[in-house]
C-alpha positions in Angstrom: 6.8 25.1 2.7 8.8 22.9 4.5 10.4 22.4 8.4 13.6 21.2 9.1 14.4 20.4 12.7 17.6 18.7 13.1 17.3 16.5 16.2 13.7 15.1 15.0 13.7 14.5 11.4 14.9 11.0 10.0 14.6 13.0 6.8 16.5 16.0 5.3 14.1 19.3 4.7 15.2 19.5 1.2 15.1 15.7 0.5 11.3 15.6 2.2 10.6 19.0 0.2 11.7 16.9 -3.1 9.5 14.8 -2.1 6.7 17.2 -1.7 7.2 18.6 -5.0 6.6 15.2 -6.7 3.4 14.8 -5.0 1.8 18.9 -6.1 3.2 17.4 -9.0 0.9 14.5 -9.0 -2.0 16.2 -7.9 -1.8 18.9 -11.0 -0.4 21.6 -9.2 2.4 23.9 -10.4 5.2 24.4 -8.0 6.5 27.9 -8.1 8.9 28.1 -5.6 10.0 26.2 -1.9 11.1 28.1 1.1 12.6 26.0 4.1 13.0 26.6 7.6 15.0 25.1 10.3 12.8 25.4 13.4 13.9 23.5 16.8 10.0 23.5 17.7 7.0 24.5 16.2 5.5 27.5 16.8 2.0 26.9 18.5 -0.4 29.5 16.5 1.4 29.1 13.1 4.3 26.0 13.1 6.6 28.2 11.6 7.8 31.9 13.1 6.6 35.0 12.4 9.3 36.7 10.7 8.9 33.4 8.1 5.1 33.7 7.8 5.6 37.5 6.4 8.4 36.1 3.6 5.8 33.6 2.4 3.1 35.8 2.1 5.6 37.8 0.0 6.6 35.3 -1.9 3.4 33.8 -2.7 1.9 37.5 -3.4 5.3 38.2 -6.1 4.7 34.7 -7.8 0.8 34.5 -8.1 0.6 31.7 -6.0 -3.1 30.3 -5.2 -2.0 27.8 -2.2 0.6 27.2 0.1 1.2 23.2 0.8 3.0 22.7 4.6 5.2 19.5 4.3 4.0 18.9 7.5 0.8 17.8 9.6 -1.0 21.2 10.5 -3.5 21.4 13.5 -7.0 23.1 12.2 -6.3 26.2 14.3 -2.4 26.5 12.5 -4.1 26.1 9.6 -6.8 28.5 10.2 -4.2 31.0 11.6 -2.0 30.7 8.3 -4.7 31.6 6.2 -5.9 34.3 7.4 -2.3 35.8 7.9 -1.1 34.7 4.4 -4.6 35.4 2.8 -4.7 32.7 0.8 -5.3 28.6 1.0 -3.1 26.4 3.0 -3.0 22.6 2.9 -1.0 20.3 4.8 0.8 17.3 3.3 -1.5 14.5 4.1 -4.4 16.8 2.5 -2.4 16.9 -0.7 -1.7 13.6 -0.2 -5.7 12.0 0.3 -6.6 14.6 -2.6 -4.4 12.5 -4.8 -6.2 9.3 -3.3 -9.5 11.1 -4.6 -7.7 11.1 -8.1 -6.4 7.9 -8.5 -9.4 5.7 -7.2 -11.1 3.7 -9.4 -13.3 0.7 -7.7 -16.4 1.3 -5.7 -13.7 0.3 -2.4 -11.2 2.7 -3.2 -13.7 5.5 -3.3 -15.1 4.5 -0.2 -11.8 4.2 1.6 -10.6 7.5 -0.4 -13.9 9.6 1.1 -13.7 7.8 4.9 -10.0 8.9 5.3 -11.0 12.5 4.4 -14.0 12.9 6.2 -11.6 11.5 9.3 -9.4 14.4 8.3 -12.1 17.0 8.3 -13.7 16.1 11.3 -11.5 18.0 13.8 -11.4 21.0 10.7 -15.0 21.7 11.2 -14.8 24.8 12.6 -13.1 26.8 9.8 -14.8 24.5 6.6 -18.3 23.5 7.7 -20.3 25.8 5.1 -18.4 23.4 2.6 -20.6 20.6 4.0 -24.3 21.4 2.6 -23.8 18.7 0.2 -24.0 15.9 2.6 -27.7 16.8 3.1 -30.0 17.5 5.6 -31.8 21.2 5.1 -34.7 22.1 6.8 -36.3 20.1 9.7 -33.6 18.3 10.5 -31.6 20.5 13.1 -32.7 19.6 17.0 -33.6 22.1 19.6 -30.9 24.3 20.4 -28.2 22.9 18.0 -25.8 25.2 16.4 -24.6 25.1 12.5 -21.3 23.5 13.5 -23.2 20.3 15.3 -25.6 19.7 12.8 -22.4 19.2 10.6 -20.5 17.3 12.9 -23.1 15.1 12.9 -23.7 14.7 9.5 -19.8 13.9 8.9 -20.4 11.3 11.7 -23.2 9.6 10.2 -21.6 9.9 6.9 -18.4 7.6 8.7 -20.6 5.2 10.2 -22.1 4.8 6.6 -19.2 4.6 4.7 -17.5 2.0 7.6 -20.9 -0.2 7.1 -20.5 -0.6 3.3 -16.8 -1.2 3.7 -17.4 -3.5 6.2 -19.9 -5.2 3.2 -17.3 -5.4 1.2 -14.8 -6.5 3.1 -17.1 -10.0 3.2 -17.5 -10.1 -0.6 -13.7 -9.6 -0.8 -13.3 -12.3 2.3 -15.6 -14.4 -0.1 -13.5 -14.1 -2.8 -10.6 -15.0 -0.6 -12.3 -18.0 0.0 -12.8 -19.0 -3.3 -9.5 -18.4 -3.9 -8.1 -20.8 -0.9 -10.0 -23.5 -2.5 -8.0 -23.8 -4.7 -4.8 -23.1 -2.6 -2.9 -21.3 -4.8 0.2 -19.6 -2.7 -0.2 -15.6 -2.8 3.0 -13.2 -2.9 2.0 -10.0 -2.5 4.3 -6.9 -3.7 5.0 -4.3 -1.1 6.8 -1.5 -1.0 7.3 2.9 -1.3 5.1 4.5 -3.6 7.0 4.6 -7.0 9.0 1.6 -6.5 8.2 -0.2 -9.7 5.5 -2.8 -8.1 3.0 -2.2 -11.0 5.8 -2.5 -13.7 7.0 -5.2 -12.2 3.8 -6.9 -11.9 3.3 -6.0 -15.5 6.5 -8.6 -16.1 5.6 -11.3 -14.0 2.3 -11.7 -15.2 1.0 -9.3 -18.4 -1.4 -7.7 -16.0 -1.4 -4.3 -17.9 -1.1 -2.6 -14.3 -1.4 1.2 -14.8 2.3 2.5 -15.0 3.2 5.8 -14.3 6.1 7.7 -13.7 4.2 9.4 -10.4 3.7 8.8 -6.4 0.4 6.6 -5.8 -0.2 5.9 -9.2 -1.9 2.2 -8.2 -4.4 2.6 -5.4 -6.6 -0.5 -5.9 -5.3 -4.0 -5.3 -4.6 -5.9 -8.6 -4.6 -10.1 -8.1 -2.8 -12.3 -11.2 -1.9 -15.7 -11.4 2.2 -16.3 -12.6 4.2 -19.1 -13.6 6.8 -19.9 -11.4 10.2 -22.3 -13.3 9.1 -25.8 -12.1 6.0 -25.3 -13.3 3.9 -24.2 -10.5 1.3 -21.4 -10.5 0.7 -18.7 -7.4 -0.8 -15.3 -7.2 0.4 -12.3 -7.4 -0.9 -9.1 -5.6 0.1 -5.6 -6.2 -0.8 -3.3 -3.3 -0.8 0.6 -3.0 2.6 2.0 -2.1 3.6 3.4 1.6 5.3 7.0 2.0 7.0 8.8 4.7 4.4 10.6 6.7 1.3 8.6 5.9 -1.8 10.5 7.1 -3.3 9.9 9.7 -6.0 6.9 9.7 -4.9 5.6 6.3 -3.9 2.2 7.6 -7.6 2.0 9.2 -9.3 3.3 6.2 -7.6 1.4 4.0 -7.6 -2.0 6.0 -9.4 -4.6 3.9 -7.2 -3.3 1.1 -4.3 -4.0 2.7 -5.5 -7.9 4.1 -4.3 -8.8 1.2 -1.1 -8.2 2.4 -1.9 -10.4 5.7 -3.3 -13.4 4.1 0.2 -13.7 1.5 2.1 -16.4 1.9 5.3 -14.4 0.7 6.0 -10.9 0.8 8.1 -9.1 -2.0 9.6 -6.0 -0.6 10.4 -3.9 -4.0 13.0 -1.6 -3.1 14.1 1.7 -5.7 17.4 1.3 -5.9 18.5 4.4 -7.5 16.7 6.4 -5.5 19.2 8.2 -2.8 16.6 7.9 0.1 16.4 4.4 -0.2 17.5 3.1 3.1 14.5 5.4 4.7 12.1 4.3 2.1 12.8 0.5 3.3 12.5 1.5 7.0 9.1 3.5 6.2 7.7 0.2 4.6 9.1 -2.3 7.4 7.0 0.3 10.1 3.7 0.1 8.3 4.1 -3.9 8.0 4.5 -3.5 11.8 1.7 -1.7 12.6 0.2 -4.3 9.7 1.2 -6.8 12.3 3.0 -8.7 9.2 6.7 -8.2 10.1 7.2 -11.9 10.9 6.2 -12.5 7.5 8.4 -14.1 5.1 9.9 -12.1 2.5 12.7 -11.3 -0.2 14.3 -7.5 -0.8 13.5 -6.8 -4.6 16.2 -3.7 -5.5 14.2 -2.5 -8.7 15.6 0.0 -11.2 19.1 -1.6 -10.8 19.9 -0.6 -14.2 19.6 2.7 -13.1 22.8 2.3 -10.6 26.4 1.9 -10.7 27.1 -0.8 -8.1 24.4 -2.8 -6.8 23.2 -2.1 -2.8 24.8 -3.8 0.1 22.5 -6.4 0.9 22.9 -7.8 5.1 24.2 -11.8 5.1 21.5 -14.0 5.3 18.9 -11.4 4.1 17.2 -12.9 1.4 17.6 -10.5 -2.0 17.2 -9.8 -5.8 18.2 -7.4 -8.2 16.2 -6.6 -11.2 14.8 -4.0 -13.3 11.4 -4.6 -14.1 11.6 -2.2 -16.8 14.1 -4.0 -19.1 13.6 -7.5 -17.4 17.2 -7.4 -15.8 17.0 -10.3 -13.5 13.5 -11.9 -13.9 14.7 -15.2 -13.6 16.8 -15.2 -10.7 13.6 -13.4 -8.7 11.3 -15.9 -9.9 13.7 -19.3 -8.9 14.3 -17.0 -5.3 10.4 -16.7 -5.0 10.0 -20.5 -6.0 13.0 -21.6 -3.3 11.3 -19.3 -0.9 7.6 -20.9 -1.1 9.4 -24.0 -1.3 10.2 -23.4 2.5 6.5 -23.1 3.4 5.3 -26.3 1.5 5.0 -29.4 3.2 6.5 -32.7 2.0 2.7 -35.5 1.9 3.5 -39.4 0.7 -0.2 -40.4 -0.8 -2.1 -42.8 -1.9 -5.0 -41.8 -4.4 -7.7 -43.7 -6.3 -7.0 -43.7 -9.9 -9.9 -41.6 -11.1 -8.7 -38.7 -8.9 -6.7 -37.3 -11.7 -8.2 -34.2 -10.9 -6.2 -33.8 -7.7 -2.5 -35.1 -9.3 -2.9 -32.1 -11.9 -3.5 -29.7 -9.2 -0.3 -31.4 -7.2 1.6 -30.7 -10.6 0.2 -27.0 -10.8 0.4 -26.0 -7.3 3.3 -28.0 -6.0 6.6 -30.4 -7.2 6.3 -34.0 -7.2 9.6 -35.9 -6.3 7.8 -39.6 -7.1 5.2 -40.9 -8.8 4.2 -44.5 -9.0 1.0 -45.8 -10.9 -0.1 -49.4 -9.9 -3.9 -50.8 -11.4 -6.1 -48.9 -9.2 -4.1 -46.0 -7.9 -1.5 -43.8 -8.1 1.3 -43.2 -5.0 2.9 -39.7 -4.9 5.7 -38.1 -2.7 5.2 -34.3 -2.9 6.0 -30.8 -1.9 2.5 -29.1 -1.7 1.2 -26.0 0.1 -0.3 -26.8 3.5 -3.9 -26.4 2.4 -3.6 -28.6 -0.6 -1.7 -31.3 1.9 -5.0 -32.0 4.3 -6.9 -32.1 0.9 -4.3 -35.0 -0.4 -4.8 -36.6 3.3 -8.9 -36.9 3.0 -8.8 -38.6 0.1 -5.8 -40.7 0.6 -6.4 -44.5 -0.2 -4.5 -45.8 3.4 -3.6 -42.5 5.1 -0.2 -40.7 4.4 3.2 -39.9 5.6 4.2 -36.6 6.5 7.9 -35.2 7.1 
């Protein structure tokens, strides 16, 4: 069931109901029919008007439907209001949308992020849904004095948030750790962002035989994957693949997914991987550059990756001055041009050390040569002089152990 209202809607009803569909789809549900309105407002009780909530109670009762899924963010009392009147369930998009999220997670994180966003969701549902709630525990002897049903449950869903927050929080500092590790060895991290479907797993698949999970549906990679790839001079980075963005996120996935997504704020290099064929692209882009904003990662640098350009006639106008690659990580189309772009591009953020190291630091020239590009390199008896571009972490490194200090430009 979808809502078009003309002066509000970046999005076309049938374009966002296409949309829809793909998601049911994803979830294992079988779509047997659409019906669209074009509302100027929402109707308080019901978000859509009367005379429409008696055709989908027809339609639904002449094609054996079991639920009716709103493209649209219902309030509990809408909801509880259009199942009573329609007699059967109703779901709103971003419940479809976290059920999906229960499917796909894998990791002890994604679970926990998958079950804090829903419980989020529920909170304000309780009144209609709380006998759904005995299996969070309690029983008897743990109600207060004079506390209804409804607060014992509200309660319990509370503590259940703090719980889940805590071991999220926990780890969030193993992950932190891990980041850690990683920076000691300051490999520059690019991290793939971008709508859900995109192509960021298959193209990570490309870049660095990660054997992503690649499927042909929306949120198909929920956990953070991290690789290392080879870049045409020689040096290494890390690559990230992230879960995808899509118009009309629920609400509180940003916070319950947030040390998921720090990945994205500690890369060096963002690649925005754009569908090309797909004919909502231009909103698709602006959907991803909001949640980078609210990500507080906008300023970040990045380079526009139009995927699935095999899958177009002529390739997407691309703004001068905006930084941009076409490929098609499924046949490989344009691999090397994106990997010289992303090498040109870290290039930018590397500094340029002159150092003088002992001789039996051989150690740190080999990670120069993995992590970097030397432009000279002169051996005398005891040491070894090198002009390089490095990444800034692996330049105050060079500087400690530099024989009579260092030039920087």
């Amino acid at each position: 069931m979808g809502v078009e209202r003309p002066k509000r809607d970046a999005v076309g009803g049938l374009e966002s109901l296409d949309e829809l569909e793909r998601l049911a789809e994803s979830a294992g549900v079988q779509v047997v029919g659409r019906v669209l309105q074009v509302l100027a407002r929402p109707q308080p009780a019901t978000f859509i008007g009367s005379g429409k909530v008696d055709e989908v109670r027809r339609y639904a009762w002449e094609n054996q439907a079991q639920v009716v899924i709103f493209d649209e963010s219902l309030a509990p009392a809408q909801q509880r209001n259009l199942e009573t009147a329609l007699g059967i369930k109703v779901i709103d998009r971003s419940q479809l949308i976290l059920d999906i999220f229960a499917q796909r997670a894998r990791s002890l994180e994604g679970k926990l992020q998958v079950e804090l966003a829903q419980l989020q969701y529920l909170l304000p549902r309780l009144t209609r849904q709380w006998q759904h709630l005995s299996r969070l525990g309690g029983g008897v002897g743990t109600r207060g004095p004079g506390e209804t049903q409804l607060e014992v449950d509200r309660r319990k869903v509370r503590e259940r948030v703090a719980v889940l927050r805590r071991r999220l929080r926990e780890v969030a500092r193993t992950r932190h750790i891990h980041r850690q590790s990683r920076s000691d060895v300051p490999l520059p991290v690019v991290a793939l962002v971008g709508y859900t479907n995109a192509g960021k797993s298959t193209l990570m698949n490309q870049l660095t035989a990660a054997h992503a999970l690649v499927a042909d549906q929306l949120f198909a990679t929920l956990d953070p994957m991290v690789r290392h790839f080879r870049l045409p001079a020689g040096m290494t980075a890390l690559l990230v693949d992230t879960v995808g963005f899509i118009h009309k996120l629920p609400h509180g996935f940003v916070d319950a997914f947030k040390s998921t997504l720090e990945e994205v704020q500690t890369a060096d290099l963002l690649l925005h991987v754009v569908d090309a064929s797909h004919p909502m692209m231009a909103h698709q882009q602006e959907v991803v550059e909001s949640v980078l904003r609210e990500l507080e990662v906008a300023h970040k640098p990045r380079i526009l990756v139009f995927n699935k350009i095999d899958l177009v006639r002529d390739p997407p106008f691309v703004p001068p001055g905006s930084p941009a690659c076409f490929v098609s990580a499924r046949t490989g189309e344009g691999l090397g041009q994106l990997l010289h772009c992303i090498e040109e591009k870290l290039m930018t953020l590397f500094e340029e050390v002159r150092v003088q190291l002992p001789l039996h630091r051989g150690d740190l020239v080999a990670r120069v040569r993995r992590l970097g590009r030397i432009v000279e390199e002169h051996y005398s008896a005891d040491s070894v002089e090198l002009c390089a571009f490095v990444p800034p972490k692996l330049a105050g490194q060079l500087r400690k152990h530099s024989l009579h200090g260092s030039v920087n430009h």
